[in-house]
N, C-alpha and C positions, 0 to 999 in steps of 0.2 A: 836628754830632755831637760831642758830649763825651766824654770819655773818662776816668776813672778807674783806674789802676793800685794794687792794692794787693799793694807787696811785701815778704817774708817772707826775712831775710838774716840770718847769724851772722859771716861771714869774708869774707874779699876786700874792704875797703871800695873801694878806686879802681874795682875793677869795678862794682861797685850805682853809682858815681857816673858812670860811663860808661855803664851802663845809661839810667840818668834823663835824661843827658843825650841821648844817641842818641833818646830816645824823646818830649823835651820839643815843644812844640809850643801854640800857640793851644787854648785848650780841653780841654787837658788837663792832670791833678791827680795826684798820686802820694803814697800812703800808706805808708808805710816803718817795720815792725817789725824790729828789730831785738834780737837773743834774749840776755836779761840774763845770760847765760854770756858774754859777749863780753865782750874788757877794753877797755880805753881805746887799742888797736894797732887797735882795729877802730874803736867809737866817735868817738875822734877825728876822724880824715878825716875821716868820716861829718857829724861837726856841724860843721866846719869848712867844708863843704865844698856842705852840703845845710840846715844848721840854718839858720833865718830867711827860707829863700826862701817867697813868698806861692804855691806850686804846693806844694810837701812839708809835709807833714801828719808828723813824728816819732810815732809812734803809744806810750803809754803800757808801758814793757816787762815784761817777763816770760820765766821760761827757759821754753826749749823742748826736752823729750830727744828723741831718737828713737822713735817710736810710741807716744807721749802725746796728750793732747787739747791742747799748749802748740800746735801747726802749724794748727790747726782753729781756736784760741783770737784767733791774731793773725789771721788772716781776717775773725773775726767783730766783732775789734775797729772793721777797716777797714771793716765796712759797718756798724756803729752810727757810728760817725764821719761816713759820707756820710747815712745818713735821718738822725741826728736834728742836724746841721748843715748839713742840704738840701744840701752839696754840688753843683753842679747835673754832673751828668752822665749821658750816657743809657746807657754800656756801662761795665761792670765789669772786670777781669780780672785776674786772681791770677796771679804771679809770683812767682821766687823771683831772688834775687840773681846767682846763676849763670846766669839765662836771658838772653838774647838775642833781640833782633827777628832775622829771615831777608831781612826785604823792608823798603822804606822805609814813612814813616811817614804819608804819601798814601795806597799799597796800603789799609794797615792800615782808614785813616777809613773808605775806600770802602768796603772788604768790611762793616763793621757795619752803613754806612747802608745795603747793599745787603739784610741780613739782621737788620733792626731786633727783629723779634720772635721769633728764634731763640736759644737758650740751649745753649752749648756747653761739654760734659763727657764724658767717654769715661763709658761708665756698661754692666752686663749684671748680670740680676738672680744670687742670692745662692741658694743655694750656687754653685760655681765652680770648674767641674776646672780645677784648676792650682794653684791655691789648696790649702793643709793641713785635708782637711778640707771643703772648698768654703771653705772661710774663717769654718764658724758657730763656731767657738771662739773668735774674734777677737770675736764676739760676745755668745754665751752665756757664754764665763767671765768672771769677775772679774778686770783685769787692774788691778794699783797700779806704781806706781814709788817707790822708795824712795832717796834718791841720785842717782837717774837709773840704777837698777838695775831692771827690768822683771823683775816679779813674779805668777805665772799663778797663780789656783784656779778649778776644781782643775786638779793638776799637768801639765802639757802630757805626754802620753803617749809624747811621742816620745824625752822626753827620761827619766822615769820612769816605766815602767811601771805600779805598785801606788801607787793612791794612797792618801794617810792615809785613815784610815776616820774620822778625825776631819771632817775636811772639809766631808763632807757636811749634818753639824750644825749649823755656823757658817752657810754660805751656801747656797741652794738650787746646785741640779746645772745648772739652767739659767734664763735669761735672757733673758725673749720680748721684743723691740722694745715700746716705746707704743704704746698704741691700734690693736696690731696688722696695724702697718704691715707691707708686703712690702721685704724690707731688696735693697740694688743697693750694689754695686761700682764701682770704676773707677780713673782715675788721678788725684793728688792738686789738679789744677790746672785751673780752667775759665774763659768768658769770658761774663758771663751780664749781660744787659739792668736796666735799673734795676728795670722793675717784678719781676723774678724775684729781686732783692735788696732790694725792699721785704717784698716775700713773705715773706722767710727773715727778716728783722727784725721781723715783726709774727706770724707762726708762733709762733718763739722767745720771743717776749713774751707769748705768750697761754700755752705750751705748756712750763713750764721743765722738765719732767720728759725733755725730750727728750734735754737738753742734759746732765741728771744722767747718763741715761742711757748718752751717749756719753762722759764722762769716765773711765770703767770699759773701755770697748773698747781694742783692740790698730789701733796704725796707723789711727785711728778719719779721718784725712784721706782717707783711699780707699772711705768709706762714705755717712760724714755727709752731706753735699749731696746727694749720689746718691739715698740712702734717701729725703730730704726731698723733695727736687723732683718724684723717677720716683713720686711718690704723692701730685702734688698738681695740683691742677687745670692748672699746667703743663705737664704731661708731655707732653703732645703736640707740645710746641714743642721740645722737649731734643733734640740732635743728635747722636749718639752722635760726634763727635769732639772735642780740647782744643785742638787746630789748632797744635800742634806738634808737631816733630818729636824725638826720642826712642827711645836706643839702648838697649836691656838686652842683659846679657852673662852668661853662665854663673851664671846663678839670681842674682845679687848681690841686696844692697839697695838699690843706689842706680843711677840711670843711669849709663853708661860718659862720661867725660869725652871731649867732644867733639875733634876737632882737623883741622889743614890735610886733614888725608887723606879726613874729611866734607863738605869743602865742595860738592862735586860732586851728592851724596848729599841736603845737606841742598836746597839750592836746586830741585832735583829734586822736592821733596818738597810743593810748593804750599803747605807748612805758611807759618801767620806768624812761630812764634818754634820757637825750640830752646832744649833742653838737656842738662845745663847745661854749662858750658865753665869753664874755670881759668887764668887764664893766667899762674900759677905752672908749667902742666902744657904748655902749647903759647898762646905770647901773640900769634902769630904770625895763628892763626883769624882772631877778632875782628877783625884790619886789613881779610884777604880779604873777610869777608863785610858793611864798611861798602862796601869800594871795588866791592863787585858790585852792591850797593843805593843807593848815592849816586850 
């Protein structure tokens, strides 16, 4: 069982390098975007540390804002990178720089070979209480970034009421998915088999309008896969879990930074990985949770 890691990082580089290392092993590859907002405090380490080894793949960079198509974009990098440089590996899985394995890196092999033809994303179709909306305005509007300043039409209601009557002239009101797909949700991170990322490489190449299509969306990392897969000859194989473990706290945006006082919780949790952790914030975790698994 081959393994493939493609991760998605801006800050902490000793952590991503602790990452890769914890996680290195026979048979396994690691893809590492790293977001062209980053300066040479991050960079550095990073090549210093990771550049020229024959497992790390530096993957071509590019920024990434908060709830653009840049977090979807370095994904998609890492799996053109594995089809059309055969890569050989038979499991995929998307990380980010702040995550962490839970379990050793035996567990990990077993459980894919154990579940070879399963494809794992949290995913539940679209609309979605909870979600503003069920979330179709992350959809149907036209969202830009400008600066890295996140820009809605039309006007998100919540925040202005009347909107321009202009508006509607420019752009239609609304914005049906391609080919009249049924659009799915979920969380931004999965763990999906080679041929379920050959799929989405050869989809995308036949189908660019998908891709247009998602460059316009809000948070489009919590859609894109979901929508693709949960409507494609796939779907029956997708598991509705990401196999990590993951705290939200009082509506945030981001997961709650892990620490010593999870470790109980997380191990508990039969997940593989977590996140994500800091260890500017608590450096302390990460020791616990090699010396529970090693």
């Amino acid at each position: 069982m081959d393994i493939a890691y493609v991760i998605s990082a801006y800050r902490l580089p000793h952590q991503l390098v602790r990452l890769v290392s914890r996680l290195q092993d026979e048979g396994v590859t690691f893809l590492v975007h790293v977001d062209a907002k980053s300066g040479h405090e991050v960079t550095g380490p990073i090549l210093e540390k990771l550049g020229g080894r024959p497992d790390v793949h530096l993957l071509d960079r590019h920024p990434c804002h908060w709830g653009d198509f840049g977090h979807v974009e370095a994904s998609l990098k890492g799996i053109r990178r594995i089809v059309e440089r055969r890569i050989p590996c038979d499991r995929v899985v998307l990380l980010t720089g702040q995550d962490y394995p839970v379990t050793d890196r035996a567990a990990i092999r077993e459980f894919f070979e154990a579940h070879p033809d399963s494809e794992y994303l949290e995913h539940f179709p679209l609309p979605r209480e909870g979600w503003f909306r069920g979330g179709m305005p992350r959809l149907e509007h036209w969202h830009f970034w400008w600066g890295g300043r996140h820009i809605e039409l039309p006007v998100n209601s919540r925040r202005i009421p009347a909107k321009p009557q202009f508006i509607g002239r420019i752009l239609p009101k609304r914005r049906p998915l391609p080919s009249g797909l049924r659009p799915y949700g979920g969380g931004g991170y999965w763990s999906l088999s080679r041929e379920a990322v050959e799929y989405i490489h050869a989809f995308l190449g036949q189908d660019p309008a998908y891709c247009r299509y998602f460059r316009r969306v809000y948070i489009p990392d919590e859609i894109f896969f979901q929508t693709l897969l949960l409507n494609s000859p796939l779907r029956d194989r997708v598991v509705n879990d990401d196999l990590r473990y993951t705290v939200w706290r009082d509506d945030a945006r981001s997961p709650a930074v892990l620490g010593v006082g999870d470790v109980a919780d997380i191990r508990a949790s039969q997940a593989l990985f977590a996140r994500k952790f800091d260890t500017g914030v608590d450096a302390r975790v990460l020791d616990l949770l090699d010396e529970a698994c090693l």
